[in-house]
C-alpha positions as a Markdown table, in Angstrom:
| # | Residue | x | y | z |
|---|---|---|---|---|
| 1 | Unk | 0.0 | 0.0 | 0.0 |
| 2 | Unk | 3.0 | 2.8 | 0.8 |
| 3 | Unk | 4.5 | 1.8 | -3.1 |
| 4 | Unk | 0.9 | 2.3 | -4.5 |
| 5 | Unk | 0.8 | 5.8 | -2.5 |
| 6 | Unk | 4.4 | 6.7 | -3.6 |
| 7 | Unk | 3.5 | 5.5 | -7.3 |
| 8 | Unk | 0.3 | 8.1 | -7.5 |
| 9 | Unk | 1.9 | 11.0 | -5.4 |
| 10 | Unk | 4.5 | 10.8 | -7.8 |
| 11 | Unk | 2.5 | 11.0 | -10.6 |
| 12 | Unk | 0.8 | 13.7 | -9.2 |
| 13 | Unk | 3.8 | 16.0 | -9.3 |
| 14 | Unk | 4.7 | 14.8 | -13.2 |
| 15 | Unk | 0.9 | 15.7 | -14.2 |
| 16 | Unk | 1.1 | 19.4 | -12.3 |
| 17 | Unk | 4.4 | 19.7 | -13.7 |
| 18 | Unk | 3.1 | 19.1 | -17.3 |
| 19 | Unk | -0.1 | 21.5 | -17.3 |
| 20 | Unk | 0.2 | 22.7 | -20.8 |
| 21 | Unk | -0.2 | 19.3 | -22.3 |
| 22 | Unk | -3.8 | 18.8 | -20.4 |
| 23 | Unk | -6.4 | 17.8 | -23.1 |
| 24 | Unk | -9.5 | 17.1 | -21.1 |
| 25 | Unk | -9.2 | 18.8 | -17.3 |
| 26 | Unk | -12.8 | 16.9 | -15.6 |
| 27 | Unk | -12.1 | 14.4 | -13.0 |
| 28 | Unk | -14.0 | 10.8 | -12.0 |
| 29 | Unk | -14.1 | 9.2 | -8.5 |
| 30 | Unk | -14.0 | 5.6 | -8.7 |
| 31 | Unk | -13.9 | 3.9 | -5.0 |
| 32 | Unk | -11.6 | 1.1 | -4.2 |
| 33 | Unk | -11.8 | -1.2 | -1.8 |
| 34 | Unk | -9.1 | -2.4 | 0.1 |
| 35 | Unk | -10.3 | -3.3 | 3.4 |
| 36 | Unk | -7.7 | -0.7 | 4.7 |
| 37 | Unk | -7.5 | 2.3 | 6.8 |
| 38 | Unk | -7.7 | 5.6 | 4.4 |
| 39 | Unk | -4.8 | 7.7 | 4.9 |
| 40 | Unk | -6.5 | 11.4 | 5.7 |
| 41 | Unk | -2.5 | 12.7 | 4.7 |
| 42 | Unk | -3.0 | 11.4 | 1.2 |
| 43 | Unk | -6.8 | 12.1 | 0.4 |
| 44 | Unk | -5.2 | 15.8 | 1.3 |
| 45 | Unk | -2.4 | 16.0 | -1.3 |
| 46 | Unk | -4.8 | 14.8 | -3.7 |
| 47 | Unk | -7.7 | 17.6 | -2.8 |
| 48 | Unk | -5.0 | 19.9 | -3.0 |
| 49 | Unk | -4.1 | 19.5 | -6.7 |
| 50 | Unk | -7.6 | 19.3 | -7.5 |
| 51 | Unk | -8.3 | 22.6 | -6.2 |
| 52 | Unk | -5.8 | 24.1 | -8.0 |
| 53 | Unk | -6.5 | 22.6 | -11.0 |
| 54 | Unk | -10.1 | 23.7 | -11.1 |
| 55 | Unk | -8.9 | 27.2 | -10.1 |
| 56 | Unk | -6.6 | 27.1 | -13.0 |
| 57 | Unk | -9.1 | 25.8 | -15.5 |
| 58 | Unk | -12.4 | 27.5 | -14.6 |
| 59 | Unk | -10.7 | 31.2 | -15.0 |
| 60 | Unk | -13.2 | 33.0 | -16.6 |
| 61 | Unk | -10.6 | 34.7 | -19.4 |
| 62 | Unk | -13.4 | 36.3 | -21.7 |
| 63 | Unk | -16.6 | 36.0 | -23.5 |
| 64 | Unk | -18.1 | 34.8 | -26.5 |
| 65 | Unk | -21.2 | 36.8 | -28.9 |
| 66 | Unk | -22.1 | 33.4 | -30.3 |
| 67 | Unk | -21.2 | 30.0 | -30.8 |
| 68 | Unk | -18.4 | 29.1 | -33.2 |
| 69 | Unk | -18.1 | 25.3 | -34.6 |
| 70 | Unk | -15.9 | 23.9 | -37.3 |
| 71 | Unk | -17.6 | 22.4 | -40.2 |
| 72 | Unk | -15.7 | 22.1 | -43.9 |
| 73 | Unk | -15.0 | 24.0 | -45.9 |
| 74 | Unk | -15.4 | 26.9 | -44.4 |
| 75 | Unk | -16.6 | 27.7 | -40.8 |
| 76 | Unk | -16.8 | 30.8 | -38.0 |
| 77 | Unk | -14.3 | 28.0 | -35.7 |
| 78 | Unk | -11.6 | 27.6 | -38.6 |
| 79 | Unk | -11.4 | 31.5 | -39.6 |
| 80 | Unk | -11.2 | 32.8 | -35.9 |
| 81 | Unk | -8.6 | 30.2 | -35.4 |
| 82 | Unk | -7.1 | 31.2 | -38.5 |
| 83 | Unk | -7.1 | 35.0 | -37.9 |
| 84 | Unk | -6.0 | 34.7 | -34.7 |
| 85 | Unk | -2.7 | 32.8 | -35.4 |
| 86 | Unk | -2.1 | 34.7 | -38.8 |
| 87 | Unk | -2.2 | 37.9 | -36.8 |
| 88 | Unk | 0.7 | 37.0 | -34.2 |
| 89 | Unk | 2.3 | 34.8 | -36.8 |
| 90 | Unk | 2.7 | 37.9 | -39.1 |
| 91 | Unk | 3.6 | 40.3 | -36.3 |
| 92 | Unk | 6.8 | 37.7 | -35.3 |
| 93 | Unk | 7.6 | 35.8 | -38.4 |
| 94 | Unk | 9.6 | 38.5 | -40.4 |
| 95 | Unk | 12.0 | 38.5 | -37.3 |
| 96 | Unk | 12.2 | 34.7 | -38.0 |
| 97 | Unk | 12.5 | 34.8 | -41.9 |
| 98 | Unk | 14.8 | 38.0 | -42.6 |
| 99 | Unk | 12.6 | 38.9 | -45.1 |
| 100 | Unk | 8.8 | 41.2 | -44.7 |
| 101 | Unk | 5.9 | 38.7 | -45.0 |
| 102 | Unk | 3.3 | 40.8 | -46.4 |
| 103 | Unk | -0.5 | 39.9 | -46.9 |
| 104 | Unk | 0.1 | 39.5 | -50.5 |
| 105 | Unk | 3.1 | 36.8 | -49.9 |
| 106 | Unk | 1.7 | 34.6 | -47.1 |
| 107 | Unk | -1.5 | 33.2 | -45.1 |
| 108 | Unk | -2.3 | 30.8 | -42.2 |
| 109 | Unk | -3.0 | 27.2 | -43.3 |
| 110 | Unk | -4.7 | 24.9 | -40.7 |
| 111 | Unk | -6.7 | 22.2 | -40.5 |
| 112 | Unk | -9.8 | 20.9 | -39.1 |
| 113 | Unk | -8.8 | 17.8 | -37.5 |
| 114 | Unk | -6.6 | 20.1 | -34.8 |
| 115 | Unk | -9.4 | 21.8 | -33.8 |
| 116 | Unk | -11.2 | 19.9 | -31.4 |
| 117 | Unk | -13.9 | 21.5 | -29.6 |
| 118 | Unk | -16.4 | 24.7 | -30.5 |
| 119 | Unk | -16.4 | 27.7 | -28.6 |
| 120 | Unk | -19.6 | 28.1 | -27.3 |
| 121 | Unk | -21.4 | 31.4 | -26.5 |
| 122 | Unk | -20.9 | 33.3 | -23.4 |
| 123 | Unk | -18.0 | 33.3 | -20.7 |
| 124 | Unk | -14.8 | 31.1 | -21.8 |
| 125 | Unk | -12.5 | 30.0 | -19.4 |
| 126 | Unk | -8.9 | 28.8 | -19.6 |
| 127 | Unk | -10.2 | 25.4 | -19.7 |
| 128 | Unk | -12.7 | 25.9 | -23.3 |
| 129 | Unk | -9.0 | 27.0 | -24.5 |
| 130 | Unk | -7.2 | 23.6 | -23.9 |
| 131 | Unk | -10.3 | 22.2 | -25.1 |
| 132 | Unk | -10.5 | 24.0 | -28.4 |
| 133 | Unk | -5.9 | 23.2 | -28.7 |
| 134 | Unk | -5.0 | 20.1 | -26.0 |
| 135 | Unk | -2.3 | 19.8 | -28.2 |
| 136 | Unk | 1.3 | 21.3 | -28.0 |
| 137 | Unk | 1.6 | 23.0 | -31.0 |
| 138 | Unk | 3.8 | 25.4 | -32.2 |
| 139 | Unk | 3.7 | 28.2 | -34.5 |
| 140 | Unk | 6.0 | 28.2 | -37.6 |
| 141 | Unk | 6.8 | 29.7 | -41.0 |
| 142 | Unk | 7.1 | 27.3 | -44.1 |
| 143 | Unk | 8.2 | 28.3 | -47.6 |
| 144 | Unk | 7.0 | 26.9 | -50.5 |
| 145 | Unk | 7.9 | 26.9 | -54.3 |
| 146 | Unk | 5.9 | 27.1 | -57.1 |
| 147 | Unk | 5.1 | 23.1 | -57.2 |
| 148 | Unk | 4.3 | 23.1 | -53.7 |
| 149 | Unk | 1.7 | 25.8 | -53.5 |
| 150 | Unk | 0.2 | 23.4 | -56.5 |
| 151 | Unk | -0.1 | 20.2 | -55.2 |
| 152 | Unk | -1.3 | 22.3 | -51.7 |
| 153 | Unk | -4.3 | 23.3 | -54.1 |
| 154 | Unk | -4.8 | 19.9 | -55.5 |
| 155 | Unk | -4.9 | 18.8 | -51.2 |
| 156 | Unk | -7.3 | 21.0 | -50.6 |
| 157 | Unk | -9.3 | 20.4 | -53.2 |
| 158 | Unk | -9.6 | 16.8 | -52.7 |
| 159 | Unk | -10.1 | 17.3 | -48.7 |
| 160 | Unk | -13.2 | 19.7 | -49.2 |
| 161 | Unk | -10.9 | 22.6 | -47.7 |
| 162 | Unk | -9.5 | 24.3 | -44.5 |
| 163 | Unk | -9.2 | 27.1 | -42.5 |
| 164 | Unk | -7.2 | 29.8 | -43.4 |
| 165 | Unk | -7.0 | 33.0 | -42.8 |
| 166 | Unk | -8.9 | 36.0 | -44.1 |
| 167 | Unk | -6.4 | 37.4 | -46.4 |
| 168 | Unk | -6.8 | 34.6 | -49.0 |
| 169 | Unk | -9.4 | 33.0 | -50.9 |
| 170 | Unk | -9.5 | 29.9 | -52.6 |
| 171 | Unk | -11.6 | 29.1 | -55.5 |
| 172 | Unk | -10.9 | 25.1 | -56.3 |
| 173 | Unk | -13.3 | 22.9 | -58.7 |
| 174 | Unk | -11.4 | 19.9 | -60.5 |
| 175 | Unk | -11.0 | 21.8 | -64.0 |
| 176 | Unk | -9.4 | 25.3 | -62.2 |
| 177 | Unk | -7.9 | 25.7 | -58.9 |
| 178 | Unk | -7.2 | 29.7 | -58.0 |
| 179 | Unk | -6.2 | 31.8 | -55.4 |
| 180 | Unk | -5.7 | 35.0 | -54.1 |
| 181 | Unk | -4.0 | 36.9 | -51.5 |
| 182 | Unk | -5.3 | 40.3 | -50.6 |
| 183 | Unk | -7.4 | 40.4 | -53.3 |
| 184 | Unk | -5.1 | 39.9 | -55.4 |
| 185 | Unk | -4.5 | 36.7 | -58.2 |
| 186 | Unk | -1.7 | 34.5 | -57.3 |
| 187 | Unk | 0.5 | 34.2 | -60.6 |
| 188 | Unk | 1.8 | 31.1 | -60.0 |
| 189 | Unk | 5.4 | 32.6 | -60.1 |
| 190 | Unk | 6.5 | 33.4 | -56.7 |
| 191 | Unk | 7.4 | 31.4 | -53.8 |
| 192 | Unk | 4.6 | 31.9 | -50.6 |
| 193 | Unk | 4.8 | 32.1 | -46.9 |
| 194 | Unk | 2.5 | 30.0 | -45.2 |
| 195 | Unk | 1.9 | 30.2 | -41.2 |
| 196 | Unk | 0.8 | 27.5 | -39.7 |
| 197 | Unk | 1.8 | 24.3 | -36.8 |
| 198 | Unk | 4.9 | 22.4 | -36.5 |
| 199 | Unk | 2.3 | 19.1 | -36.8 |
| 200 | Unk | 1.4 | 20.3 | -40.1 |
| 201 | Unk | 4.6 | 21.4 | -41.3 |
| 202 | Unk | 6.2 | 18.2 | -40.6 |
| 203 | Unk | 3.3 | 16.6 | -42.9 |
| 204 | Unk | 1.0 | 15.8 | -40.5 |
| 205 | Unk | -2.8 | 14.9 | -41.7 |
| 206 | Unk | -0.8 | 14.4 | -44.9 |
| 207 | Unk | 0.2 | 17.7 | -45.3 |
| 208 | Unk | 3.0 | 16.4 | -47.5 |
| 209 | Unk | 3.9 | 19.7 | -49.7 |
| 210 | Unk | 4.9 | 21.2 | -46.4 |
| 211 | Unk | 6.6 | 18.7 | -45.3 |
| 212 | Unk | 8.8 | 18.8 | -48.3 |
| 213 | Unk | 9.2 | 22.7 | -48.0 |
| 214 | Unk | 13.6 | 23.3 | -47.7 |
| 215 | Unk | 13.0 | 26.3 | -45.6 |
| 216 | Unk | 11.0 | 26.3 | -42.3 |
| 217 | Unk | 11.4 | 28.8 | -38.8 |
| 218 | Unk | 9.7 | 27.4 | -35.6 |
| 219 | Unk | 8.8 | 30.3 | -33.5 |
| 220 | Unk | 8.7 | 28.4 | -30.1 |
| 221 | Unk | 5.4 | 29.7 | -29.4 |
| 222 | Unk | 2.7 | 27.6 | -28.5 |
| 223 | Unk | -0.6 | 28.0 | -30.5 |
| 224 | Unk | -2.7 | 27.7 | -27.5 |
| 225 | Unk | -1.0 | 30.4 | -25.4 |
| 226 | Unk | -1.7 | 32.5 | -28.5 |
| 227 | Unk | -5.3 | 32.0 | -28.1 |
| 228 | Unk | -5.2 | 32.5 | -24.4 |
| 229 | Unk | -3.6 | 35.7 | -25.0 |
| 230 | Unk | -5.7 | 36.8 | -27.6 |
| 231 | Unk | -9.3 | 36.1 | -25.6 |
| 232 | Unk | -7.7 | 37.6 | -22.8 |
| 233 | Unk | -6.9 | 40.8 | -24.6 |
| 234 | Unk | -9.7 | 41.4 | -26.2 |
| 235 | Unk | -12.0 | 40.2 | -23.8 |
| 236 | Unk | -15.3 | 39.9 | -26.2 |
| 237 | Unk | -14.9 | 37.7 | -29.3 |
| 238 | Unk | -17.2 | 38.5 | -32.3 |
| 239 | Unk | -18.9 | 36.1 | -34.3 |
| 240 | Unk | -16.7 | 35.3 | -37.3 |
| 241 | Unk | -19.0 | 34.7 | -40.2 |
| 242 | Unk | -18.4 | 32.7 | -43.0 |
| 243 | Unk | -16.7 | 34.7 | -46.2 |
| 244 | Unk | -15.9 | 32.9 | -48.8 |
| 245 | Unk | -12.3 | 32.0 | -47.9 |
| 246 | Unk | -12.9 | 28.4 | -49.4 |
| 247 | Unk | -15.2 | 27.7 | -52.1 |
| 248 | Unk | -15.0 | 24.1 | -53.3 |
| 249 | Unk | -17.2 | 23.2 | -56.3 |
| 250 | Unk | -17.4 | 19.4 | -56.5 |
């Protein structure tokens, strides 16, 4: 019974220790019985991590207008997310490049699959944000050639779309497959910028033509304390309505 006590204390300290990989913060009590005296020492240790773990995760950070949920190929879940990391992205990542990422040379790429819970309307706490990102994610800068940026088309195409950000739109149907950044038509000549997660850029959900990209810059920064700090900051989150970012015509 003492190495079973040792064995959970310890994990204890490794799960407090690790608080930015939490994906689902609720708790279950499930009764043992041993036919043995509780220890009143150990039922403490364990109420106190619980406390603070509730206090951590039920901070009410900011608010919500409406609901936003993910759905493809557009949604109001993909282009906040979207928006949110294109805006830090492009404040940091001409530090990490050496070169000015404009509007008209770059976007955020995600994808649905990372996305893993709406925000729903009214207050949200730290916890609806390791909901929405339970995953460690960074933010990073890919560079991609001309062949790249097609065969990204040709992906999204065939995957019904995903988010991105609100400074390009995608118009993609099997005979033509265009884009534009800033309003502006892509020529099909130049080399693009694309902001997006370290999962992604390594060629995860088989994001191959980023994976294959020569050039990438992690920033170190963690996707979810970007959202943290951007409901935080601005408190009230509009509704983000659906634009015509990603129009896929089967």
């Amino acid at each position: 019974m003492r190495l079973a006590h040792l064995y959970i204390i310890s994990t204890l300290f490794l799960f407090a220790c690790s608080s930015q990989q939490i994906s689902d913060y609720k708790y279950n009590y499930n009764e043992v019985e041993s036919g043995m005296q509780q220890d009143s020492s150990f039922d403490s240790l364990i109420s106190t991590y619980r406390i603070k773990m509730d206090a951590m995760m039920n901070e009410v950070i900011g608010s919500s207008d409406s609901t936003l949920v993910k759905y493809a190929p557009e949604s109001p879940l993909g282009n906040f997310s979207a928006d949110v990391i294109y805006t830090a992205g492009l404040n940091n990542a001409s530090k990490l490049v050496g070169k000015e990422l404009t509007k008209e040379n770059s976007f955020c790429l995600l994808n649905f699959g990372g996305l893993r819970a709406p925000l729903n309307q009214g207050n949200i706490t730290v916890g609806n944000i390791y909901e929405l990102m339970p995953f460690d994610n960074r933010v990073v800068v890919v560079e991609l050639e001309v062949e790249q940026i097609r065969e990204m088309l040709d992906y999204l195409y065939e995957k019904n779309g995903q988010p991105v950000s609100d400074n390009a739109r995608f118009v993609l149907s099997k005979a033509a497959k265009k884009l534009w950044l800033n309003d502006k038509p892509y020529n099909f000549k130049e080399k693009l910028y694309i902001i997006t997660s370290d999962y992604l850029a390594g060629g995860g959900d088989k994001m191959t033509f980023l994976s294959d990209a020569s050039n990438l810059w992690d920033s170190g920064v963690l996707m979810r304390d970007i959202y943290l700090e951007h409901v935080r900051r601005q408190k009230t989150i509009p509704y983000y309505p659906v634009q015509k970012r990603m129009e896929v015509i089967k």
